[in-house]
C-alpha positions, 0 to 999 in steps of 0.5 A, a space after each residue: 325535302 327528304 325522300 323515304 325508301 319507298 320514294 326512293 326505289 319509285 325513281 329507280 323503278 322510273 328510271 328502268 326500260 323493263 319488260 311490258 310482261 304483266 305484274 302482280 305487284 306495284 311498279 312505276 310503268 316504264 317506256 316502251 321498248 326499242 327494237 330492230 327493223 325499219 320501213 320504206 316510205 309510202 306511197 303518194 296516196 295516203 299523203 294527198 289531202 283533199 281540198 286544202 288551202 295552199 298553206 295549210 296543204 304545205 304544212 300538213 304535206 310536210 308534216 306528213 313527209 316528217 311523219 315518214 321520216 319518224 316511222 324508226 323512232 315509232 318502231 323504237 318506241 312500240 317494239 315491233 316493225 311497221 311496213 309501207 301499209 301501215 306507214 300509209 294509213 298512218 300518214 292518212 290518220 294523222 292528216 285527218 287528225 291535223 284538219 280535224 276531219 273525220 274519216 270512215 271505214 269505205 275511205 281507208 279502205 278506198 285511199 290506202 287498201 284498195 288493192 288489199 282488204 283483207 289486211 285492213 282490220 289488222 293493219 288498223 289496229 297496229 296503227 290505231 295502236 302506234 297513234 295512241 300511244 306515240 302520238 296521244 291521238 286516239 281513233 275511235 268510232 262515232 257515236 250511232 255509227 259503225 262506219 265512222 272514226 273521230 280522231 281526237 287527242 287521248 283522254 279528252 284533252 284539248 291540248 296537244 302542243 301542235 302549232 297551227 303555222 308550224 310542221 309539228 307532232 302532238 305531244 299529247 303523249 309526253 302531257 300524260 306521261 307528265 300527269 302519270 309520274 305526277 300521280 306515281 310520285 304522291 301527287 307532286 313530282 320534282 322536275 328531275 323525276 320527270 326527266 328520269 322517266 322521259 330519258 326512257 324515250 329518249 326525250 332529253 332537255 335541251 335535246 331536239 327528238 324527232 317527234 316530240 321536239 325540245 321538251 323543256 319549254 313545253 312542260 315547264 312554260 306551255 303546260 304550266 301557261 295551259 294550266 294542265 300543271 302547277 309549279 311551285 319553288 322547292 323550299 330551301 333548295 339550292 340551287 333552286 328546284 322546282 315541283 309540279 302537280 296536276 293543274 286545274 285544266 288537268 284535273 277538269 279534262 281527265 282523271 288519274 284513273 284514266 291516266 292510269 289506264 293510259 300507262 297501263 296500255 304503255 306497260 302492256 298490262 292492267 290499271 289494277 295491276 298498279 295495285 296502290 294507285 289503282 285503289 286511289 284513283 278508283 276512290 277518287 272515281 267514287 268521290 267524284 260520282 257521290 251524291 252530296 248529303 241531302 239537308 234534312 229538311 227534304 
């Protein structure tokens, strides 16, 4: 399959670590950016699930010690520094997300910022930040509630790659970036683009990362097994290589608009900032919210 110059300097620009500045005209979004500073762990309170069984206390109690290990390779991938309070409500969020629980603004404040309340609103939204999008877990107030959290995977997805008998991080993040360098390649994106966009994170194949694990086997067999993605045989590649597009399940649970909008957090910047696949994915809204023709006899 031939590539044009267009496609071409789209795998270039996939391959960069650019600035998160806004731009003007289209670009494929990069990873965040490393950057120095490191953290002490927390303290035991936030790490201290409320009535769980003796198993699930063991796995979700590890989870959370690795969570504090990991805390560097959030700051790598966000760009700034997170300190033992914001370590603290993260281990709290993501317990909660583990056993699907909900939480409520009086709890965070009474399990991880009873001594310092003020710095709650902050400190909540540097974290809400670093979960959404390290981890694709997304916090976001009840309906008909101003107290409550629900603490779901982004987007509406119903997959998140975790284990349930296994210490595991989400790797919801890594399913969007997938659907993104999808949308950005024309709808379908060879495995090697993939791989170019995920080295940005540090995300190799065959390589363990300390969050997101071997990826290999989650997007070529798991996603493909969960329907989020589609592969198909390159024609006359040798050796074989293969293609992905978006998978039905994929297509029902979000949209490239949201995609885009996902990315667009990653870059610092607007959707429409990404003027040509902005365009398509707002087509692609209208299509969805058209009325069909009504038959001439109503």
């Amino acid at each position: 399959m031939s590539e044009s110059p267009e496609q071409h300097q789209l795998e270039e620009d996939l391959k960069g670590q650019g600035s998160t500045e806004e731009v003007s005209d289209p670009e494929v979004p990069d990873l965040p950016q490393d950057a120095e500073g490191g953290s002490s762990p927390p303290d035991s309170r936030a790490t201290t699930p409320s009535s769980p069984s003796a198993e699930g206390f063991s796995i979700v109690a590890e989870e959370c010690f690795l969570l504090t290990q990991a805390v560097s390779v959030v700051e790598s991938l966000m760009g700034y520094s997170i300190n033992d309070k914001m370590t603290d409500l993260m281990v709290f969020l993501f317990q909660k997300y583990r056993k699907k629980e909900m939480t409520t603004h009086t709890e965070m404040l009474q399990c991880v910022f009873l001594d310092c309340e003020e710095s709650f609103p902050e400190i909540f939204r540097i974290v809400s930040e670093c979960m959404y999008l390290v981890f694709g877990i997304d916090v976001k107030k009840a309906k008909n509630s101003s107290q409550c959290y629900i603490i779901m995977p982004a987007l509406g997805l119903s997959y998140d790659g975790t284990v349930e008998d296994v210490p595991s991080f989400p790797k919801t993040t890594i399913l969007i970036i997938v659907l993104g360098v999808i949308f950005f390649q024309g709808n379908c994106a060879r495995e090697e683009a993939i791989w170019d966009v995920l080295s940005g994170i540090e995300v190799f194949p065959g390589s363990e990362h300390l969050i997101y694990g071997e990826p290999r086997k989650f997007i070529t067999e798991d996603l493909v097994n969960e329907h989020y993605l589609e592969n198909r045989l390159v024609p006359n590649s040798d050796p074989p290589e293969y293609e992905f597009l978006w998978g039905p399940r994929a297509l029902i649970e979000t949209t490239k608009l949201e995609v885009l909008e996902f990315l667009a957090k990653v870059k610092d910047t607007t959707p429409s900032a990404f003027t040509v696949w902005y365009e398509e994915a707002l087509r692609e809204e209208e299509e969805r919210f058209q009325l069909p023709d009504l038959p001439d006899w109503l």
